[in-house]
C-alpha positions as CSV (number, residue, x, y, z in Angstrom):
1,X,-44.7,49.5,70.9
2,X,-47.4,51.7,69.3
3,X,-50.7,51.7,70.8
4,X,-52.0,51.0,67.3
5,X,-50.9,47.6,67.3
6,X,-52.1,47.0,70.6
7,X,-55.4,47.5,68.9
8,X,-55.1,45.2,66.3
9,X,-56.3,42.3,69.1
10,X,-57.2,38.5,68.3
11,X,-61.1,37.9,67.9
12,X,-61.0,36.3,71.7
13,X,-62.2,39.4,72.7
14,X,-62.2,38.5,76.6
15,X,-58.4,38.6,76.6
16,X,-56.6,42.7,75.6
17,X,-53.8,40.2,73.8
18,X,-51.6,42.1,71.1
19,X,-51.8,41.3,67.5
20,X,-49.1,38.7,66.9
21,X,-46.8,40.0,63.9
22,X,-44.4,37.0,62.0
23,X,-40.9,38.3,61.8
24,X,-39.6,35.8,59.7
25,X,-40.3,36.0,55.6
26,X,-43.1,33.7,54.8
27,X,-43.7,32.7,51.1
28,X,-41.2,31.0,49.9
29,X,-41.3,29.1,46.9
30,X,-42.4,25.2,47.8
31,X,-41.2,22.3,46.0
32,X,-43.4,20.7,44.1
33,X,-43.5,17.3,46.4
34,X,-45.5,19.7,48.6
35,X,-47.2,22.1,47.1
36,X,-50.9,21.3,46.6
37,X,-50.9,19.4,43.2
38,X,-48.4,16.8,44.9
39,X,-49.8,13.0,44.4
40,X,-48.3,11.5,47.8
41,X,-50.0,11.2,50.7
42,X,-50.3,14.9,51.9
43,X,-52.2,15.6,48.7
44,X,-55.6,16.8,49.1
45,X,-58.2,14.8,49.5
46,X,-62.2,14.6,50.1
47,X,-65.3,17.3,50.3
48,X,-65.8,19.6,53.1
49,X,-69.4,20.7,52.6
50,X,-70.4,24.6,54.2
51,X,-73.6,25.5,55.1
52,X,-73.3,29.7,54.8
53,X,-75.7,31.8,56.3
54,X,-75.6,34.2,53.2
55,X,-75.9,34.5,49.3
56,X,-74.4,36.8,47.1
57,X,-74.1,37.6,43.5
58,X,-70.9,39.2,44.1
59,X,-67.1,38.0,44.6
60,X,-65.0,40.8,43.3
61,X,-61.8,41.5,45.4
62,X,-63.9,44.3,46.8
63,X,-67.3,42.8,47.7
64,X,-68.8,43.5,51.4
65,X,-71.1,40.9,50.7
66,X,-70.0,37.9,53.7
67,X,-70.3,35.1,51.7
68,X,-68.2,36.6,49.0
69,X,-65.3,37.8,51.6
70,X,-65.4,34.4,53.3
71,X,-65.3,32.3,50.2
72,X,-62.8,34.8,48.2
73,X,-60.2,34.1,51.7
74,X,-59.3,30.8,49.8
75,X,-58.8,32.0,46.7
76,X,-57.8,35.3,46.6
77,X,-54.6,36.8,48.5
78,X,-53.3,39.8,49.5
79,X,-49.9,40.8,50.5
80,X,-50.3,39.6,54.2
81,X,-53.2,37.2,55.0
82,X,-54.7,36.8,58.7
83,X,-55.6,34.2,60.8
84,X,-58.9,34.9,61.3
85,X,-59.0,32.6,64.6
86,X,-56.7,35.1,66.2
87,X,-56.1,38.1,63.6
88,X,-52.3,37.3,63.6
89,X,-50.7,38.3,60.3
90,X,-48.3,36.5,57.9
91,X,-47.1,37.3,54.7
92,X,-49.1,35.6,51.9
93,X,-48.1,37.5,48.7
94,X,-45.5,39.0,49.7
95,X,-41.9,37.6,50.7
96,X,-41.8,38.6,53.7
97,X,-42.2,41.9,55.9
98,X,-42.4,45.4,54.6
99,X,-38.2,46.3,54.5
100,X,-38.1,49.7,56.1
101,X,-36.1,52.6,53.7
102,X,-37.8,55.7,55.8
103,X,-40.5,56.7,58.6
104,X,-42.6,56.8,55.3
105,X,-41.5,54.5,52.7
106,X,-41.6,50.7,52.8
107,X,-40.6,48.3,50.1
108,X,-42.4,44.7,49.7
109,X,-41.1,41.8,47.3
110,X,-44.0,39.4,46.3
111,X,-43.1,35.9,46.4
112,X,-41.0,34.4,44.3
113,X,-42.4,32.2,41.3
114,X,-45.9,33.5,42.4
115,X,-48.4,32.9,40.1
116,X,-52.4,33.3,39.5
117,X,-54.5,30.4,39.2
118,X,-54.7,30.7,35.5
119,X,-50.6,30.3,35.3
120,X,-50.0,33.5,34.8
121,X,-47.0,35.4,36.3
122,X,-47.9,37.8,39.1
123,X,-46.1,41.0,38.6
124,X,-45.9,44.3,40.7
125,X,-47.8,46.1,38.3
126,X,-51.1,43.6,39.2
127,X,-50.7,44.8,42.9
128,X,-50.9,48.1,41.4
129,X,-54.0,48.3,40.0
130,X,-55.2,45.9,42.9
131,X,-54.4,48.6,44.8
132,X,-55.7,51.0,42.9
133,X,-59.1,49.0,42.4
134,X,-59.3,49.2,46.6
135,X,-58.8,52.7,46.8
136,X,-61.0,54.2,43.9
137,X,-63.9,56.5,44.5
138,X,-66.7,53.5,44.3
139,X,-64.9,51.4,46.6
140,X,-65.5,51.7,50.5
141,X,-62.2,50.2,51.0
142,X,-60.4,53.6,50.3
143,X,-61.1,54.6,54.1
144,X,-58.7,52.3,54.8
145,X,-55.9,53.6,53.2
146,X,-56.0,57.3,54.1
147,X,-52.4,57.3,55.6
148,X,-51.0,55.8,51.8
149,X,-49.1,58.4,49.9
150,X,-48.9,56.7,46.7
151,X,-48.5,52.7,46.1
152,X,-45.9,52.1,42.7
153,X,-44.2,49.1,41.4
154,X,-40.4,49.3,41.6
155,X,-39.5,46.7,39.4
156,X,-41.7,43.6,38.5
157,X,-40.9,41.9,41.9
158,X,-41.3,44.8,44.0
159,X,-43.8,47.3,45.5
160,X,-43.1,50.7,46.9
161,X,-45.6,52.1,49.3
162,X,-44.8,55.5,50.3
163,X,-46.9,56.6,53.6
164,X,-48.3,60.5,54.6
165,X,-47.0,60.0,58.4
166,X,-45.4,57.2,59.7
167,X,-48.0,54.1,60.2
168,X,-47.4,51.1,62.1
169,X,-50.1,48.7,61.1
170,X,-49.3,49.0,57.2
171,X,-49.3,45.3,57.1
172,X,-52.5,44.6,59.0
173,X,-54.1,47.5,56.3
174,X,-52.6,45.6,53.1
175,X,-54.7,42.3,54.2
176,X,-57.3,43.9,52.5
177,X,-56.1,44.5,49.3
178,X,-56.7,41.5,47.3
179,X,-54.3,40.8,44.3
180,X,-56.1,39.8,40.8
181,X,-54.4,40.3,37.3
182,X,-54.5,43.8,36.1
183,X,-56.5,42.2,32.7
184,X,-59.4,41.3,34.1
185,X,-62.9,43.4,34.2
186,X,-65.0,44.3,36.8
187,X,-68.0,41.9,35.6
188,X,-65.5,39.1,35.7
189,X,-64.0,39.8,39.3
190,X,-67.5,39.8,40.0
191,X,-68.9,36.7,39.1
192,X,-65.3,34.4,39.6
193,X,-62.5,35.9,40.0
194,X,-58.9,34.9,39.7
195,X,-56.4,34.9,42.0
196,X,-52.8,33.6,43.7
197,X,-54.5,31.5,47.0
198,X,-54.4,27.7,47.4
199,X,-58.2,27.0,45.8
200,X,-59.8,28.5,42.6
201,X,-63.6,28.9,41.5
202,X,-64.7,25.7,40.1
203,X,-68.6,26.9,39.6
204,X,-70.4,29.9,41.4
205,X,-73.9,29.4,41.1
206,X,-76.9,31.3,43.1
207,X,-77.2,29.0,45.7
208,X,-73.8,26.7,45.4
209,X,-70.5,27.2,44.9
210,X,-67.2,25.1,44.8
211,X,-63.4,25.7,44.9
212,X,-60.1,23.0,44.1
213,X,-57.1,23.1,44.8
214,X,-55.1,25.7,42.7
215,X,-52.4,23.6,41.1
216,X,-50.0,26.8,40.8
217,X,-49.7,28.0,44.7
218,X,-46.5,28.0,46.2
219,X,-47.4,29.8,49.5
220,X,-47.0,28.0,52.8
221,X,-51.3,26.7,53.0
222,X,-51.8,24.6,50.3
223,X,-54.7,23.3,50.0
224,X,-55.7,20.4,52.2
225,X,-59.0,19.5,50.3
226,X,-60.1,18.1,46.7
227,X,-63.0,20.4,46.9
228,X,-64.9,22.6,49.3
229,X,-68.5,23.5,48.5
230,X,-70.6,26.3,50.1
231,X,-74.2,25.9,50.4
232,X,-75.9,29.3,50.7
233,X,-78.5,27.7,53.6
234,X,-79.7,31.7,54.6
235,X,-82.2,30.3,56.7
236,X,-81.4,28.8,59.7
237,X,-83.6,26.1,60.0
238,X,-82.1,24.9,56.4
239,X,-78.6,24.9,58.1
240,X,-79.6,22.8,61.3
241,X,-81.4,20.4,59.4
242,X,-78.4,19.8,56.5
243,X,-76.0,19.9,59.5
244,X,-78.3,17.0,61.3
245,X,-79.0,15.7,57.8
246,X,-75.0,15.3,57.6
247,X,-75.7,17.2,54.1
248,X,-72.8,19.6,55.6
249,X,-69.9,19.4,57.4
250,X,-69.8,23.0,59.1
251,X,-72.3,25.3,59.7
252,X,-72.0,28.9,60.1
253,X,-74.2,31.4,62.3
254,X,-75.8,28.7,64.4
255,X,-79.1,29.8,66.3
256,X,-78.0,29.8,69.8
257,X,-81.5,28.0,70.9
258,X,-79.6,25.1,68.7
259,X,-76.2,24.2,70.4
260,X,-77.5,21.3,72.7
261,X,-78.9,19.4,69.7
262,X,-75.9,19.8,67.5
263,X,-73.5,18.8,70.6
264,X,-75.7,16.0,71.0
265,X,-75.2,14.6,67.4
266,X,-72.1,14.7,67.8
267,X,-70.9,18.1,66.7
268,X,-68.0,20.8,68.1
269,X,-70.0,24.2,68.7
270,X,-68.0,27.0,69.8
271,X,-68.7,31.1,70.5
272,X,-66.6,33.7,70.3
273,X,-67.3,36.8,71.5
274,X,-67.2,39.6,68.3
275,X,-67.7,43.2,67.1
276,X,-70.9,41.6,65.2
277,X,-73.6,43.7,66.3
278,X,-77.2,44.6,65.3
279,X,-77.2,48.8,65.1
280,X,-79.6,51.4,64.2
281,X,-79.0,53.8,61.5
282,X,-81.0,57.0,61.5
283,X,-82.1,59.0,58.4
284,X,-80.1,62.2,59.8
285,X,-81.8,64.2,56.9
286,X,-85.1,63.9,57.6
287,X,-87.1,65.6,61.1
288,X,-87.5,64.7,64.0
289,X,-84.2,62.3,63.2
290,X,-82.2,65.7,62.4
291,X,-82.2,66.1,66.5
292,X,-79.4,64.0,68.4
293,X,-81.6,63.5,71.5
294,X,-84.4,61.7,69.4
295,X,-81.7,59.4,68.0
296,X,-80.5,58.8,72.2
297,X,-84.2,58.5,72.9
298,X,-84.2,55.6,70.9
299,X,-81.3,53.7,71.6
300,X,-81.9,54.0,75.4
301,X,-86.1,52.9,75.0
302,X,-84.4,49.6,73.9
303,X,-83.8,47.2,76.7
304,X,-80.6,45.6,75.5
305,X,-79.8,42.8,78.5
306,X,-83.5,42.1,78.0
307,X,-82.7,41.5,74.4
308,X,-79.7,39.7,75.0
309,X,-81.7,37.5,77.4
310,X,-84.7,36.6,75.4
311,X,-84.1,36.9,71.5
312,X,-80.5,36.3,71.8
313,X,-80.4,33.3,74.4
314,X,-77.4,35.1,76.3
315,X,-74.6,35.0,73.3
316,X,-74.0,39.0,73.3
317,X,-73.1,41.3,75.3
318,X,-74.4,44.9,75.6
319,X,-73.0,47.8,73.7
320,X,-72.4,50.6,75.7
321,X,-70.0,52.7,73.7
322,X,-69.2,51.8,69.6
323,X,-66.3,49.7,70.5
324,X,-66.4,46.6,73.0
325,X,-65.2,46.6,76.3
326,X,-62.5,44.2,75.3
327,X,-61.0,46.6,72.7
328,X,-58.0,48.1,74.3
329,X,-59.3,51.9,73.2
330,X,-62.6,51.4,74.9
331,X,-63.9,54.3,76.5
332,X,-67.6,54.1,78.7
333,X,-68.7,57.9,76.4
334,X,-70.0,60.7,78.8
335,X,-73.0,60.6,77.2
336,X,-75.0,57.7,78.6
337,X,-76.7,55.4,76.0
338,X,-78.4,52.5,78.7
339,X,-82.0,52.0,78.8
340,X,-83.7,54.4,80.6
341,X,-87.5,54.6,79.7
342,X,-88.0,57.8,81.7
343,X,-85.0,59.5,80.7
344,X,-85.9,58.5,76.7
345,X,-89.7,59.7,77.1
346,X,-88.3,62.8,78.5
347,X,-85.7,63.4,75.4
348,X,-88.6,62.9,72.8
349,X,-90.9,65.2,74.8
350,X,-87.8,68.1,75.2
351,X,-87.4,67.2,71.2
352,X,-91.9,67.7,70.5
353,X,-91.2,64.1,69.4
354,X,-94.0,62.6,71.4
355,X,-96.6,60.3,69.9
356,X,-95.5,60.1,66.4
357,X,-95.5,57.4,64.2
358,X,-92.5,55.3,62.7
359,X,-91.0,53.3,60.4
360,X,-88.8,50.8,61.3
361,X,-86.6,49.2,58.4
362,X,-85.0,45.9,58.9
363,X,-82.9,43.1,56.8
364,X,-84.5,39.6,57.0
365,X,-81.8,37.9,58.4
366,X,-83.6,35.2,61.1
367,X,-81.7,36.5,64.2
368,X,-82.5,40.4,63.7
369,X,-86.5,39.9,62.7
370,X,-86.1,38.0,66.1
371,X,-85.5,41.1,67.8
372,X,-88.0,43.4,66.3
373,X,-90.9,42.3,68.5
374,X,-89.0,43.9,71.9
375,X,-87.9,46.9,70.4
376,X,-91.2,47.4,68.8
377,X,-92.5,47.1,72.2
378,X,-89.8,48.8,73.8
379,X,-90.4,51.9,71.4
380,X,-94.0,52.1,72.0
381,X,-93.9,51.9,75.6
382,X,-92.4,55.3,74.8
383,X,-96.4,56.5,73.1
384,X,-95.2,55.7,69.7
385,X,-96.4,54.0,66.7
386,X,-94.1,51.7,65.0
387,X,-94.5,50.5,61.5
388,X,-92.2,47.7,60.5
389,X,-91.3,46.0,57.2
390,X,-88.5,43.6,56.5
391,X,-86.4,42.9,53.3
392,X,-83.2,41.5,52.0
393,X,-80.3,43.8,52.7
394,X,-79.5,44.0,48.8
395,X,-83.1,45.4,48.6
396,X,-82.7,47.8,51.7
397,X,-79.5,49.3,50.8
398,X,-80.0,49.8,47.0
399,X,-84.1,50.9,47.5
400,X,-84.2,52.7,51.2
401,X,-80.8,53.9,51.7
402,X,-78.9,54.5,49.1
403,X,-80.6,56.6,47.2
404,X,-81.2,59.9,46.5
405,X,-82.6,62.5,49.2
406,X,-83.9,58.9,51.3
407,X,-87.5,59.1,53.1
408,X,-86.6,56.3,55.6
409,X,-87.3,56.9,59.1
410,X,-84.9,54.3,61.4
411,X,-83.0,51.4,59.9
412,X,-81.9,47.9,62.0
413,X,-79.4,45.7,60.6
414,X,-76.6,43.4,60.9
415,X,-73.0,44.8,60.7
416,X,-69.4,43.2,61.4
417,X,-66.5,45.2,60.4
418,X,-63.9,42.8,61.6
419,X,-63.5,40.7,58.8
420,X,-61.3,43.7,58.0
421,X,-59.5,44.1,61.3
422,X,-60.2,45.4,64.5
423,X,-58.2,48.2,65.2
424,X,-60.3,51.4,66.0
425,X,-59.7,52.8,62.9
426,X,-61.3,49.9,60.6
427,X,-64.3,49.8,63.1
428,X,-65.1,53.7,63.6
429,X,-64.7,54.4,60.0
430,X,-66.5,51.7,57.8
431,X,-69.8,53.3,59.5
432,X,-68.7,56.5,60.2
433,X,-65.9,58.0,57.3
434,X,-66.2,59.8,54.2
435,X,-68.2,57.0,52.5
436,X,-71.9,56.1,51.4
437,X,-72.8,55.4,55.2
438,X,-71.9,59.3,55.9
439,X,-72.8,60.8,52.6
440,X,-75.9,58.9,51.5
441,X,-77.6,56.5,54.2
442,X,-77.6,58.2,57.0
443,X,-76.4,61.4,55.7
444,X,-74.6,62.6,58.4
445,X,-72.0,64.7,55.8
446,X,-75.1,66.8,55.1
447,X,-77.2,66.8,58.1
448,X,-74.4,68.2,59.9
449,X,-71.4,68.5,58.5
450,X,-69.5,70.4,61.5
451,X,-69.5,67.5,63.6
452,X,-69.0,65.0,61.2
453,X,-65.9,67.3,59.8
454,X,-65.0,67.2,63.9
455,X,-65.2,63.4,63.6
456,X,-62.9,63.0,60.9
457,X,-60.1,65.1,62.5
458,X,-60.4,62.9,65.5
459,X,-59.4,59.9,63.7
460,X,-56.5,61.2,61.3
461,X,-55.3,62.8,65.1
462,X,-55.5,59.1,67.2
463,X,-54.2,57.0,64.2
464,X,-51.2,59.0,64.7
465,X,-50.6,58.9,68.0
466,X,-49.2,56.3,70.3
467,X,-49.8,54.7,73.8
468,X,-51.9,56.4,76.5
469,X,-52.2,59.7,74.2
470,X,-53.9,57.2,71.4
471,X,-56.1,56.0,73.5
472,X,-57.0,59.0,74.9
473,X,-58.2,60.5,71.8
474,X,-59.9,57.4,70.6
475,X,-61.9,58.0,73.8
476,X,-62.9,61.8,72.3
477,X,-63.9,59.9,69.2
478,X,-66.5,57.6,71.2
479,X,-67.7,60.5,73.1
480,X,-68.6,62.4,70.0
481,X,-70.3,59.2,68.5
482,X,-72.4,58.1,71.3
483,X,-73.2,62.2,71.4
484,X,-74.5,62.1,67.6
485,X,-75.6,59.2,67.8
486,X,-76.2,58.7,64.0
487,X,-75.3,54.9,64.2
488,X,-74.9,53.0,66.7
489,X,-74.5,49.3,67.8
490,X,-77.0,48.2,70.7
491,X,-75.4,44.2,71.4
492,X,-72.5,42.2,70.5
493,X,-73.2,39.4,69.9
494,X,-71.2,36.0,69.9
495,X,-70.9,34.5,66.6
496,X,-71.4,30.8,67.0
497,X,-70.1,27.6,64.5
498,X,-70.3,24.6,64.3
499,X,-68.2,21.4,62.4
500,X,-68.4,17.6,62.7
501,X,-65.3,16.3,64.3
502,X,-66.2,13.0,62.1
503,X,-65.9,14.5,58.7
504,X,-63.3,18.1,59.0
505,X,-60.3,18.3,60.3
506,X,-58.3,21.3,61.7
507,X,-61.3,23.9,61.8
508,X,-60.8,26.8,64.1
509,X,-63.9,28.8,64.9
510,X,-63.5,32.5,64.3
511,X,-65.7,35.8,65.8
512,X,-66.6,37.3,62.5
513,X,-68.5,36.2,59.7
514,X,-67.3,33.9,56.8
515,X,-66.0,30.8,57.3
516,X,-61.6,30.1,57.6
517,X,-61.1,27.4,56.0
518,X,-57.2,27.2,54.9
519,X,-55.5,24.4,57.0
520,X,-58.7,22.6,57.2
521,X,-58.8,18.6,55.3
522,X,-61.7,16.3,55.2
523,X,-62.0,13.0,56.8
């Protein structure tokens, strides 16, 4: 088996378990006495109310935004779908699995009778310019496709993906191209798109939005509810008291400090363990941040089991390379990252950092302003003087970050790759490829573009490599990032939810954000 696939593990990230692949050809057409429009008793039924810890403004097939990924997994499909409770993949669009005609070319049949929501036909030509959509130059996603010679429709039925080098995880990849109709603009995928999966957007508002059953799905997860409704509850007080309030039926992110009062109303809480994690970003561009042993300084000031401890009531665990020690291509780097207050006063002395003053950029999000008081403290124990200011992550990305020539200093924020997969390859290179983390926020293509360029090699090398010799070089690749030190994760942390057992049925917790909620009916 390729060593790429043992990377693609399940979110239970204590168990190294392979990514489950479904041989057999999913997608099928149903008949209509059970697809989800049927009137007997297996129709849908009843409201399962969300409490999301996000908002967005933004749904498009290609959103980042959390709330617009977790919502869009019921409504929007891509070739193969996973199971976000375990990341096992399945056909979803397509027929079945990729049907092998090289090393390097695949061909994949949609479903048959497949439609979009609207009742229009889905065609080849749709996946297309899905694909297409995925991979342009505004859309992060492209990183993921590096190893895609060119994606074409063969006939209206069938997709030809032709590959650079042979590829084994093409299916786990093609997740995350989402499938809407060629026709529609980019303002409209934005604000309600359309797409093949068991719901479709009822109303998107600011604050609210609800889905029903899509009364042209065939696939094999129909719809099991009349109507789901997120509530964007971004504070988390607002969730706990809606979830006590029984205003909601499931409740994403909860505070950890909350567990024992939701178990004792009644309520299933569960963590997982994830690749969630709270990093700091450094403006690369900008001195003394230029100098990779002021970035270490930094990252080993902060007392991270302390943090853990305190601000994060014992749900994380501590980072000590970029990928968790579950991950089967975990490497401990050779350059050592733990706290170590001596050993980070010394690097910012050796650096003629000492003393200075600094501004510390965060997101609002409750759970990171929790931890700005230790690692203001921490950083200051060091003899410096931190300035902090908080905003919405819209704000910080589109103000501080991504901007022209940026003045920031050090940013902390929330990040969680795995809601694309969690092979090494999704998580190294949504911080760290040729994309608007490298070339913009932190800058790293121009600060130093030798060992960024070194970076990149790394990965097209390991990607394409197998077993033992895989992992080996996606051990060089944690070695060069803990080195650089540009980004880096400093917990991760356990992502915790919650649902009443009283009013949802068939909920399975998962370890990133969003919310799964195919296969889930209301009582």
């Amino acid at each position: 088996m390729r060593m790429r696939k043992h990377f693609a593990t399940g979110a239970a990230m204590a168990a190294a378990a392979t990514m489950v692949l479904t041989a057999c050809g999913g997608g099928s057409s149903t008949s209509p006495s059970t697809s989800s429009s049927s009137s007997d008793s297996g129709a849908p039924k009843g409201t399962i109310n969300v409490g999301s810890a996000y908002e967005t403004t933004d749904y498009s097939p290609i959103t980042t935004s959390a709330l617009g990924m977790g919502a869009n997994w019921q409504v929007l499909e891509g070739l193969y779908r996973f199971d976000m409770s375990d990341y096992s993949v399945s056909p979803a669009l397509a027929a079945g699995d990729p049907v092998k005609v090289s090393d390097t070319e695949y061909e994949i049949a949609l479903r048959d009778g497949a439609k979009f929501s609207d009742g229009t036909d889905v065609k080849a030509a749709d996946v297309v310019s899905s694909y297409e959509r995925t991979t342009g130059d505004k859309s992060i996603f492209r990183q993921f496709f590096t190893f895609v010679d060119s994606v074409s429709a063969k006939d209206d039925k069938t997709i030809t993906v032709k590959l650079k080098y042979p590829f084994s995880n093409l299916k786990e990849r093609f997740v995350n191209v989402h499938v809407v109709p060629s026709s529609m603009s980019e303002d409209a995928l934005k604000a309600k798109p359309v797409g093949t999966g068991p719901y479709k957007y009822e109303a998107i508002s600011a604050t609210e939005i609800t889905a029903v059953p899509n009364e042209h799905y065939n696939g094999k997860t129909p719809a099991k509810a009349a109507t789901l409704k997120w509530s964007a509850l971004k504070d988390d007080a607002a969730r706990l008291s809606a979830a006590l309030g029984g205003s909601i039926d499931v409740m994403e992110a909860v505070p950890a400090a909350a567990q024992d009062q939701l178990k004792a109303a009644g309520w299933n809480v569960e963590a997982k363990p994830g690749y969630g994690n709270p990093f700091m970003m450094f403006n690369t561009q900008k001195a003394p941040f230029d100098k990779p042993e002021v970035r270490r300084a930094f990252i080993k000031a902060i007392d991270k089991q302390k943090l853990i401890s305190s601000a994060l009531n014992g749900q994380a665990v501590e980072a000590k390379s970029f990928l968790p020690e579950a991950n089967p291509a975990y490497k401990k780097p050779a350059t050592d990252l733990s706290y170590d207050k001596d050993a980070a006063k010394k690097l910012l002395a050796d650096a003629g950092a000492s003393g200075m003053t600094v501004n510390l950029v965060t997101t609002d999000h409750p759970w990171v302003l929790s931890l700005v008081p230790q690692i203001k403290s921490d950083l200051e124990a060091l003899g410096l003087k931190v300035n902090h200011q908080q905003m919405a992550s819209s704000a910080l990305y589109s103000t501080v970050t991504d901007v022209d020539n940026p003045t920031y200093d050090v940013v902390l924020a929330p990040g969680d790759p795995s809601v694309f997969g969690v092979d090494p390859g999704i998580i190294v290179s949504w911080w760290n490829g040729d994309n608007v983390w490298t070339k913009k926020r932190d800058g790293w293509q121009v600060s130093d573009p030798e060992s960024f360029k070194k970076l990149q090699g790394l990965m097209d090398e390991a990607v394409q490599l197998n077993g033992d010799a895989a992992k080996a070089k996606w051990g060089e690749v944690q070695d060069l990032l803990a080195e650089q030190t540009v980004i880096y994760p400093l917990v991760f942390r356990n992502m915790i939810t919650a649902s009443n057992p009283k009013k949802v049925d068939g909920f399975k917790a998962i370890s990133s954000t969003g919310l799964q909620l195919l296969g889930v009916s209301a009582k």
